[in-house]
Backbone bond lengths (Angstrom), bond angles and torsions (degrees), N, CA, C in turn:
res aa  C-N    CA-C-N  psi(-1)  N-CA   C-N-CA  omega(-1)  CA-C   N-CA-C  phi
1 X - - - 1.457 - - 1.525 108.83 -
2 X 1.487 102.38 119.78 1.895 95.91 170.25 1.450 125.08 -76.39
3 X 1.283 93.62 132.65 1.289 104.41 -178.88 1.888 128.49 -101.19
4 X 1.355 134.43 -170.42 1.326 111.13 -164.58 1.361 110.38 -137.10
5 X 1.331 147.25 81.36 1.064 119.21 172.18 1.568 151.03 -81.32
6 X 1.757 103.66 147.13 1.827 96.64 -156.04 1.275 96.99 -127.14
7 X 1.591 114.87 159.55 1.339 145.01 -162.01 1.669 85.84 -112.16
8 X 1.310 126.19 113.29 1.615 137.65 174.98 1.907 100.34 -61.91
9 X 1.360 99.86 -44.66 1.397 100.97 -166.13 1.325 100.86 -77.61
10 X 1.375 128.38 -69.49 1.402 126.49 178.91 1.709 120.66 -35.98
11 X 1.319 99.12 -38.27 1.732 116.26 179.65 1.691 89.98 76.93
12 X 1.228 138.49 51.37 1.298 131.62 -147.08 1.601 91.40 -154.57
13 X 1.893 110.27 153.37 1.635 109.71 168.19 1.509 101.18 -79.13
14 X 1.004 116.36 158.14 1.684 123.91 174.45 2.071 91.69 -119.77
15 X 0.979 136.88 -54.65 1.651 140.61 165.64 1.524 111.77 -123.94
16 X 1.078 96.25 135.79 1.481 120.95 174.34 1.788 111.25 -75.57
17 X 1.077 121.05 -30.74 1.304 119.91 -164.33 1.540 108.06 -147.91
18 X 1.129 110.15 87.87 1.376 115.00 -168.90 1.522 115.43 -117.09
19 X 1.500 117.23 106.33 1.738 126.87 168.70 1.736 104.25 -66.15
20 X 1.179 88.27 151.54 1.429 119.89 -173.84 1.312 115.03 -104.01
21 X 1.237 134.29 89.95 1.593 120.57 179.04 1.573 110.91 -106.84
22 X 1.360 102.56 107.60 1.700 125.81 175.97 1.190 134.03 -91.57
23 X 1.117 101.12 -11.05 1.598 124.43 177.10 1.289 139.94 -128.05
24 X 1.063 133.06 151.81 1.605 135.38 -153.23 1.782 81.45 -55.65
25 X 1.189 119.84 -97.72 1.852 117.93 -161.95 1.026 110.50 -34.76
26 X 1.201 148.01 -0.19 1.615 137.84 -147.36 1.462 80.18 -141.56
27 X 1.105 143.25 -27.15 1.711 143.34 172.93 1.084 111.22 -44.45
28 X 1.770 89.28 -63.01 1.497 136.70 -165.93 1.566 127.51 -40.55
29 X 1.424 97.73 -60.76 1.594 133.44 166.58 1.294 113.26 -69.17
30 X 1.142 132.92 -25.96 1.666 142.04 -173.59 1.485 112.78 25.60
31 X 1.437 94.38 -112.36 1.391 98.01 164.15 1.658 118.43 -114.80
32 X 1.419 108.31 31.41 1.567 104.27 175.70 1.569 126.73 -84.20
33 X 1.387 107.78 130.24 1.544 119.48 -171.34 1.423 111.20 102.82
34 X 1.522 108.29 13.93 1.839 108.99 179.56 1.360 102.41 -100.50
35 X 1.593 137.14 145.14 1.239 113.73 138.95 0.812 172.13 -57.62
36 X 1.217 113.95 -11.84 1.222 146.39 -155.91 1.477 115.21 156.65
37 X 1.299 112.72 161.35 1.878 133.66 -160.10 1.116 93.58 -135.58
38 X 1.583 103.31 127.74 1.753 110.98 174.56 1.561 108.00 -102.39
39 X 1.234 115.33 158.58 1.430 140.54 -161.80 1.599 97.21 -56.13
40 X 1.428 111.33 -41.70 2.100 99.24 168.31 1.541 115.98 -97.18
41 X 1.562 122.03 27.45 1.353 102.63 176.70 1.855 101.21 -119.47
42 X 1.422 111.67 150.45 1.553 111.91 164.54 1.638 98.49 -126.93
43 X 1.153 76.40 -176.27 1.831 104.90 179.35 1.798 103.72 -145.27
44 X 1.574 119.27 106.24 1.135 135.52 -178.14 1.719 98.37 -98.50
45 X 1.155 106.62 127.39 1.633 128.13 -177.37 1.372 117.60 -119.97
46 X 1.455 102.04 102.35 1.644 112.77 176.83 1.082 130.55 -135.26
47 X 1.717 125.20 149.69 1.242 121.61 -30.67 1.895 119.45 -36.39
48 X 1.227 101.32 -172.07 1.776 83.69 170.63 1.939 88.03 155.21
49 X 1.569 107.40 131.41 1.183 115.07 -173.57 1.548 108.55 -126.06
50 X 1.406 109.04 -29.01 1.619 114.92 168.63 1.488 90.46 -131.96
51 X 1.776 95.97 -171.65 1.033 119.17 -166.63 2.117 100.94 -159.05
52 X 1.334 101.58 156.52 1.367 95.48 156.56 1.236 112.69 -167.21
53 X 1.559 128.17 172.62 1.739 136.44 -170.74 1.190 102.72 -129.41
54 X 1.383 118.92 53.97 1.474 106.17 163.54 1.600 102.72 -92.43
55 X 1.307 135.23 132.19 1.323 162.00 -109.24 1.083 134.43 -9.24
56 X 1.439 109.96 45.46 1.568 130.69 171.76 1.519 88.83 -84.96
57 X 1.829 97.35 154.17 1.260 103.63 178.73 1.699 122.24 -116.47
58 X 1.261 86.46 45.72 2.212 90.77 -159.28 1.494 87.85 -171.38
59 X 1.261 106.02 152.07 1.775 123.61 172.05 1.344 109.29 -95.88
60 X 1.613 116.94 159.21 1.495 114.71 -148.71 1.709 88.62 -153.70
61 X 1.185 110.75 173.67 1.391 116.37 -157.81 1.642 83.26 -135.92
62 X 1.382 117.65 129.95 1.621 114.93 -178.01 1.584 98.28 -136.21
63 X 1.127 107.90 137.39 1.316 139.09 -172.38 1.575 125.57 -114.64
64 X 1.459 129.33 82.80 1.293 136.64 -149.82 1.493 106.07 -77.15
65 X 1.086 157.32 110.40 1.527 145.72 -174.15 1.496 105.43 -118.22
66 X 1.545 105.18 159.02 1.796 107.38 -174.43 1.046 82.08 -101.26
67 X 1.434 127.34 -178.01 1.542 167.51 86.06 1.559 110.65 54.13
68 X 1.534 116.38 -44.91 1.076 119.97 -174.11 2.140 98.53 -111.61
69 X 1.258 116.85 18.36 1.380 97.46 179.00 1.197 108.78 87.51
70 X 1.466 142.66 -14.75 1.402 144.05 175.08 1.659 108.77 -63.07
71 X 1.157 113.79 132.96 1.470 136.18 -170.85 1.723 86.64 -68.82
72 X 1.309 132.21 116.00 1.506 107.84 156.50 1.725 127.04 -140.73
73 X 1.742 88.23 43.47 1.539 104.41 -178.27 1.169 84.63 163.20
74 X 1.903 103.11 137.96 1.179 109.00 151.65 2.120 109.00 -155.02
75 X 1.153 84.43 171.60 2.045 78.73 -155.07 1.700 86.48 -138.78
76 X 0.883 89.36 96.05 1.855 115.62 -178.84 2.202 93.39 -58.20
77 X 1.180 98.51 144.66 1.268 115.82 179.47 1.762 113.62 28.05
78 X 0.904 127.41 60.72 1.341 128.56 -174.45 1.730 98.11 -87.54
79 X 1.269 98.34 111.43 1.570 131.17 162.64 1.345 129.79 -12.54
80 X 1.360 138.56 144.54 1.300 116.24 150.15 1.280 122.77 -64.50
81 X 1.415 124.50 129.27 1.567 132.35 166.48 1.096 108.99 85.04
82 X 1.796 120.34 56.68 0.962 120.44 -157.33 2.075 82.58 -151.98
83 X 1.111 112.94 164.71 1.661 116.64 163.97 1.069 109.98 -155.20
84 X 1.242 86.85 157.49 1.906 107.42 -169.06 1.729 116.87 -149.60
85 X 0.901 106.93 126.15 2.052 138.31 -171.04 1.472 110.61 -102.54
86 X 1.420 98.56 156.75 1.086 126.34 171.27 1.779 130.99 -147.06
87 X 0.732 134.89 66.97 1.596 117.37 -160.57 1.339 119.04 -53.92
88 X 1.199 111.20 -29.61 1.654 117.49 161.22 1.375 129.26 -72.46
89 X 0.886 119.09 16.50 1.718 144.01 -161.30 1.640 95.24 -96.13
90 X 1.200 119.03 146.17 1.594 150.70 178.21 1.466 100.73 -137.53
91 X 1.221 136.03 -39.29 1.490 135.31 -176.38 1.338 117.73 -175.07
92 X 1.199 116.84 158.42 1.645 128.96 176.48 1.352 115.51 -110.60
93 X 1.781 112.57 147.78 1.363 127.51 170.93 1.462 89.02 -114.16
94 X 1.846 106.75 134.39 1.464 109.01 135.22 1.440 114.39 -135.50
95 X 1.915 84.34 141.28 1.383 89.69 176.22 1.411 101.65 -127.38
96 X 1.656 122.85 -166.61 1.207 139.65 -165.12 1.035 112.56 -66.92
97 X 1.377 121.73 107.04 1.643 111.54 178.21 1.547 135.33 -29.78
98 X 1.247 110.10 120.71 1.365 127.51 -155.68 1.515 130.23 41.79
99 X 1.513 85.87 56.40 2.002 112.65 169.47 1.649 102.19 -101.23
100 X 1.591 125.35 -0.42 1.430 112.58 -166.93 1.342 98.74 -96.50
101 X 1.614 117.94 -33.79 1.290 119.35 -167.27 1.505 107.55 -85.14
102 X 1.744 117.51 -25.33 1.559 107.37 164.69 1.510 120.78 -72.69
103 X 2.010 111.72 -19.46 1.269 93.77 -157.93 2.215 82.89 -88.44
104 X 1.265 96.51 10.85 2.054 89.66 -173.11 0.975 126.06 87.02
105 X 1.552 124.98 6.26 1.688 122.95 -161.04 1.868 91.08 -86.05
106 X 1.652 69.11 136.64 1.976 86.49 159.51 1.067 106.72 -156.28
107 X 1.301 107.08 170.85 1.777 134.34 -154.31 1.376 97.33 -44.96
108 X 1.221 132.24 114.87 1.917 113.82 153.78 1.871 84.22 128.07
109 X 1.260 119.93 -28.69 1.529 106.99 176.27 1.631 124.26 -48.24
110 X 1.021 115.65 130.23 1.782 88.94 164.06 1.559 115.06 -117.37
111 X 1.530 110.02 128.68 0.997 143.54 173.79 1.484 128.89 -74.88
112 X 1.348 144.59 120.68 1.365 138.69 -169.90 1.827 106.59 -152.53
113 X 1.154 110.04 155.11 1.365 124.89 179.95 1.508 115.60 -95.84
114 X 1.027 109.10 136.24 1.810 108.29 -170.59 1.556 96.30 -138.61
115 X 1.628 102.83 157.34 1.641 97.46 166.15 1.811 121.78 -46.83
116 X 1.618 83.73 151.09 1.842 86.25 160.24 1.326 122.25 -57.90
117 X 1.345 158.52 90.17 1.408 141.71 165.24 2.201 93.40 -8.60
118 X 1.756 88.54 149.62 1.090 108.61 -173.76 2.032 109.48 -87.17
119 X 1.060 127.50 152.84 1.453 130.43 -146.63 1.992 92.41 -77.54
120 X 1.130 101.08 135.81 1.441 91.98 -170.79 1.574 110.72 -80.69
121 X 1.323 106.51 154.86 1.524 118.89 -165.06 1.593 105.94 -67.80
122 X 1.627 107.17 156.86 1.506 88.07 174.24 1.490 112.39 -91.30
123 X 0.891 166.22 118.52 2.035 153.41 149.60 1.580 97.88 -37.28
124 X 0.802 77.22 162.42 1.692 117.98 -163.88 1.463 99.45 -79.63
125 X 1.332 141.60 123.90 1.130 133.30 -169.26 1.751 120.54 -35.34
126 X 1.191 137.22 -149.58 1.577 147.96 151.05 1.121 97.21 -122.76
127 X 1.256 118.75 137.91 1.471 129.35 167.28 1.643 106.13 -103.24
128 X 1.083 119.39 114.29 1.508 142.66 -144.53 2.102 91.86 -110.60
129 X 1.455 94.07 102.84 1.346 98.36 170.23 1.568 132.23 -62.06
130 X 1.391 144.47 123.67 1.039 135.58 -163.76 1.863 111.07 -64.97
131 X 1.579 102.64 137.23 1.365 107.88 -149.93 1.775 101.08 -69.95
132 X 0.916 128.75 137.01 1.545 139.49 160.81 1.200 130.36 -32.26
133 X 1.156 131.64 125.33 1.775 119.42 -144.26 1.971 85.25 -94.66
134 X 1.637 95.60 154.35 1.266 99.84 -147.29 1.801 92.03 -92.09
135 X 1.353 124.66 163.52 1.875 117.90 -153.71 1.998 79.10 -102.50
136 X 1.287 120.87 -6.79 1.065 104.01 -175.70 1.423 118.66 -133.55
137 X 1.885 106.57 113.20 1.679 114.82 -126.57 1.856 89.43 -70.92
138 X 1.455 100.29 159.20 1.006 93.99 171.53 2.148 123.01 -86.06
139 X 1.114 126.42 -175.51 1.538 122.38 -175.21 1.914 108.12 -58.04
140 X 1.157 120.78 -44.44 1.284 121.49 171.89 1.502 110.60 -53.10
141 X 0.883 133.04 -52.54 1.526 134.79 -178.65 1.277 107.95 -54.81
142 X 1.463 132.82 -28.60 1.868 134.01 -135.22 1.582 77.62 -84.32
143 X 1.312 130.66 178.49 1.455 143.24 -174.46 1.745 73.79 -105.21
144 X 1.585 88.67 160.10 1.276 110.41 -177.92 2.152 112.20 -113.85
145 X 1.456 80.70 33.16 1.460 95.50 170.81 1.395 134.31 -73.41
146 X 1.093 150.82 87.37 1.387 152.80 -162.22 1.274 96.35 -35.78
147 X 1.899 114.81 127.13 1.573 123.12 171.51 1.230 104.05 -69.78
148 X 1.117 97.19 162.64 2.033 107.02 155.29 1.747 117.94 -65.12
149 X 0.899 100.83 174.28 1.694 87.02 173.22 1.608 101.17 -118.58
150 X 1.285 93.01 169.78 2.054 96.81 -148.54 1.454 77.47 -95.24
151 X 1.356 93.04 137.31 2.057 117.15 159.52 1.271 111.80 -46.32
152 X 1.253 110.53 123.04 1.547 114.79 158.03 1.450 128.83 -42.89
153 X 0.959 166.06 111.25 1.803 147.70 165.67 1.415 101.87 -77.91
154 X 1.348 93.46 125.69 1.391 136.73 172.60 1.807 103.07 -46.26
155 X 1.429 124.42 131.58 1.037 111.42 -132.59 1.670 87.78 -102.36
156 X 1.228 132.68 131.07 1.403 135.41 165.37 1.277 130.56 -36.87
């Protein structure tokens, strides 16, 4: 099920499509064997106090949060084969390297996951009335009669 993540302060999505890893294997695996992370997807890691990219193949933007969802570290593009902590940490966001500084998050925000909004319905087409013939003919229509030629005015 997709899920949504939001910036409280911004009132704004920060990822569109965000996995949930709750469990030791699903921790584990993170994001290894992906190529790359698009600008609406995260990966929320819980519990979770560090993190690391040793054989990830792309840099990632990680986002340390407490207990209550409070932003309280974050380490913009962190590397492959590289790790990164928190002791104040309850869980981790990663997203696409340098998605934190477009989506605005800073220290003290609180951040939370909500459902996906549901897929919007389609409507029923418009049935588009045929347009009104115009009162002023167009050049194809005009007779192809040679005008007169317009009178001079007599000069003031």
């Amino acid at each position: 099920m997709a899920q949504t993540l939001m910036n409280d302060r911004t009132r704004s999505a920060v990822a569109l499509e965000v996995d949930v890893a709750a469990n030791r294997a699903t921790r584990r695996r993170g994001l290894l064997g992906r190529e790359s992370l698009s600008a609406t997807e995260g990966l929320l890691l819980t519990p979770c106090k560090a993190v690391h990219t040793v054989g990830m193949r792309f840099p990632i933007d990680v986002i340390f949060i407490d207990r209550d969802g409070r932003v309280v570290r974050i380490v913009p593009s962190l590397a492959p084969w590289r790790i990164a902590m928190s002791a104040r940490a309850n869980a981790v966001i990663e997203l696409a390297a340098g998605h934190a500084a477009v989506s605005d998050i800073r220290i003290g925000d609180m951040l939370y996951v909500a459902p996906a909004p549901p897929p919007r319905q389609r409507t029923t087409p418009v049935k588009h009335e045929l347009p009104v013939k115009s009162e002023t003919p167009l050049k194809s229509e005009l007779s192809s009669e040679p005008r007169s030629p317009i009178e001079e005015h007599p000069p003031c």
